[in-house]
N, C-alpha and C positions, 0 to 999 in steps of 0.2 A: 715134278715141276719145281719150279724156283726163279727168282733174280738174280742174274748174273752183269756182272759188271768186268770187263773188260779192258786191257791197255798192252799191244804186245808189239814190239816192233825187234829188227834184225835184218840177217839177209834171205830172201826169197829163193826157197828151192827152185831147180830144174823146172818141174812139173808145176809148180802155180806159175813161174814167171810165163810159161806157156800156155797156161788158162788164162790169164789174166791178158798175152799180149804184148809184155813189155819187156824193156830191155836191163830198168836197171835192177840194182840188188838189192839197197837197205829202203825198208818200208816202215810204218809207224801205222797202226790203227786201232780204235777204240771202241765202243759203243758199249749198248747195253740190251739186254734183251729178256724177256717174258715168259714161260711156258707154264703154263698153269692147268692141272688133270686134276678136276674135280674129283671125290668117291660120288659124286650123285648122279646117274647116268642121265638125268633131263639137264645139267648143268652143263654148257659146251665148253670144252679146251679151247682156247684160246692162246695164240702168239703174237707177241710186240716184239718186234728190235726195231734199234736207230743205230746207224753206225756211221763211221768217217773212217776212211783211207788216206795216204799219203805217200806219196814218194818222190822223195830230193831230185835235182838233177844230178846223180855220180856217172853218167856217159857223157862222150863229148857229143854237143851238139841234142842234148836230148831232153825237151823241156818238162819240168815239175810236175807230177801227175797229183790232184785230188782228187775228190769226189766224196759224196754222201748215200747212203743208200738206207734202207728199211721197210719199215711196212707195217702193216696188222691183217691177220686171218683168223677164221673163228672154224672150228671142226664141231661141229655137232654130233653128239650121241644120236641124237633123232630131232632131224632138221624139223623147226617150227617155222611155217613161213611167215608169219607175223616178226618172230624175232630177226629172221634172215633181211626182211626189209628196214627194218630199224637200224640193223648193225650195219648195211649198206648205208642205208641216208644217212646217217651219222658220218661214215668215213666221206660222203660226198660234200654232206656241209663244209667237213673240214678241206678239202682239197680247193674247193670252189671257192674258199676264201680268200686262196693264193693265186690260183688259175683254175679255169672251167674247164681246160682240156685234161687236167690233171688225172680225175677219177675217173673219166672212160679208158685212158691211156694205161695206168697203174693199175683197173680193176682187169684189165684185159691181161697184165704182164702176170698179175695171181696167178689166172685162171689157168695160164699157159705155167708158169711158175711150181705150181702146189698141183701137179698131177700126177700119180700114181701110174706107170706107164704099164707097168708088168698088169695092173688090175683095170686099167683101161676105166678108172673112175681119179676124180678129184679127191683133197683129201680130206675137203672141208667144202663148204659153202661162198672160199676163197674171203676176198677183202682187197687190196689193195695192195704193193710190190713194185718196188721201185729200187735202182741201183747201177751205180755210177754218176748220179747225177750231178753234173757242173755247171757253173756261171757261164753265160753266152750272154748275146747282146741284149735280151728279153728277161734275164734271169740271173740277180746278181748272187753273192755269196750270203749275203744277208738273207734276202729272203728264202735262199735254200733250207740255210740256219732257221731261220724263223718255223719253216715249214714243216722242217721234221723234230720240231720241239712241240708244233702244233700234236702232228700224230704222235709223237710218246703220249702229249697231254689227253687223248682224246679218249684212253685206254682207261682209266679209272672210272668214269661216269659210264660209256658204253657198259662193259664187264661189270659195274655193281647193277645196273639196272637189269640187265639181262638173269645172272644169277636171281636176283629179289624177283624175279618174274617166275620161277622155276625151281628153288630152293626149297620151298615147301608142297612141292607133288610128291603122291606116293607113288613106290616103283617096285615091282617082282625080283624076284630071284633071275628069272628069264629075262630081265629086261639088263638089269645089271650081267648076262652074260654077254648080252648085245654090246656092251657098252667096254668090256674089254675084247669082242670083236673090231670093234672098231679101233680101238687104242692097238694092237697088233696093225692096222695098216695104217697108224701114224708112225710108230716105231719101223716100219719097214719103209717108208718117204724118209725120215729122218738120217735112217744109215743108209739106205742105199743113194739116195739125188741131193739132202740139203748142202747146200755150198756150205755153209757157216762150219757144218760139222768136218766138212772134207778141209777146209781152210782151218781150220783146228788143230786138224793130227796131221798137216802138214807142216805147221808152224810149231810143232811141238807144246801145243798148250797144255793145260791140266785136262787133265781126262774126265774128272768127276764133274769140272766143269761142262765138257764137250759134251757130254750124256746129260747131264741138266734135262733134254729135253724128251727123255724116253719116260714113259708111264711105268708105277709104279708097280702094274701088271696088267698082262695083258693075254691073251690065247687065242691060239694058231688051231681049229678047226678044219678038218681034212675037207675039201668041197663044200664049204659050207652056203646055203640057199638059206632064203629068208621065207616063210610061208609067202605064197601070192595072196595078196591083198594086204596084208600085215601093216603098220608103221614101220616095221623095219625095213620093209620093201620098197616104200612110200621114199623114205632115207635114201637109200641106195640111187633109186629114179632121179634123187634131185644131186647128187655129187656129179654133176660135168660141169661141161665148160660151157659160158655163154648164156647163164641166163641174168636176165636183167633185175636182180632183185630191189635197185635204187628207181626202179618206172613207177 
């Protein structure tokens, strides 16, 4: 895991200008973004980025494109639902203080967003996910800005309280295999579906950078089952889509 900070711009391949939609060529974007893989397998991994896009009008007739996008998501080793409801309400205070349609809208885009399709499970306990976002008649550029300076800001407080709630539990050899179980099906969302990463080695970024977000290790388990009844099983039952942990 680590902090990365970003600023890349140029002209846009083949292949994004046609994920993306658009026509023209030189683009500009920044952001910065989070990935953090505790050693303590009760300590959840956690992801922030906040990013901006841009691109000039170089077509005729083809007006200015920006946008702001980001988020935060939290993957647990072994989902606590006490913690699951914290790191929700926390991301909903902050959304509600911009708009109240914000965190049903954004917590729904995660849930659809951070899903494991080949495993047919979530990758985490989701959070929040948003992108493209522009000014309209309701929603000017300021408080876009405003908005996703909130959620960078929300990521220090959420994340130190959660860690100090869980830092000091003791944990098995069996429980820390669990915990690089799970770290293999975030390395496998990361390279196989995350945008950021595909928008990386498209735009020729730094590689060391692009991987930032893979665990420091992880194991690939043939058929692997959880005993029934287990906490690891307990985990497993709650990675979908749709539950309400901010009610």
């Amino acid at each position: 895991g680590g902090v990365n900070f970003s600023a890349v711009g140029g002209e846009l391949s083949h292949v994004l200008k046609k994920s993306l939609n658009v026509d023209q060529d030189d683009f500009f974007a920044t952001g910065v973004s989070i990935v953090m893989h505790p050693n303590h397998p009760m300590v959840p991994i956690i992801h922030m980025n906040i990013r901006y896009f841009e691109m000039p009008s170089t077509v005729s007739g083809a007006k200015p494109l920006r946008w702001f996008g980001g988020g935060i998501d939290l993957t647990p080793h072994y989902v606590v639902e006490e913690d699951a409801k914290f790191f929700h309400r926390q991301l909903k205070n902050c959304c509600d203080t911009f708009n109240p349609e914000f965190y049903p809208r954004f917590k729904t885009w995660a849930d659809e967003y951070f899903c494991i399709k080949h495993r047919h499970e979530t990758r985490g306990i989701g959070g929040i996910f948003f992108d493209r976002l522009a000014a309209n008649e309701d929603l000017s550029w300021t408080e876009i800005f405003e908005f996703s300076k909130a959620v960078g800001r929300t990521f220090i407080p959420v994340y130190t309280e959660l860690i100090n709630r869980n830092r000091h539990k003791t944990f098995s050899p069996e429980q820390q295999e669990w915990q690089y179980q799970r770290r293999s099906r975030y390395a496998e969302f990361n390279l196989v579906y995350d945008a950021g990463t595909k928008f990386g080695l498209e735009t020729n970024g730094r590689i060391e950078s692009i991987l930032m977000s893979l665990p420091p290790q992880a194991r690939w388990v043939y058929n692997y089952q959880p005993e029934p009844g287990s906490e690891e099983a307990k985990t497993n039952s709650l990675l979908r889509k749709g539950i309400d942990w901010a009610g």
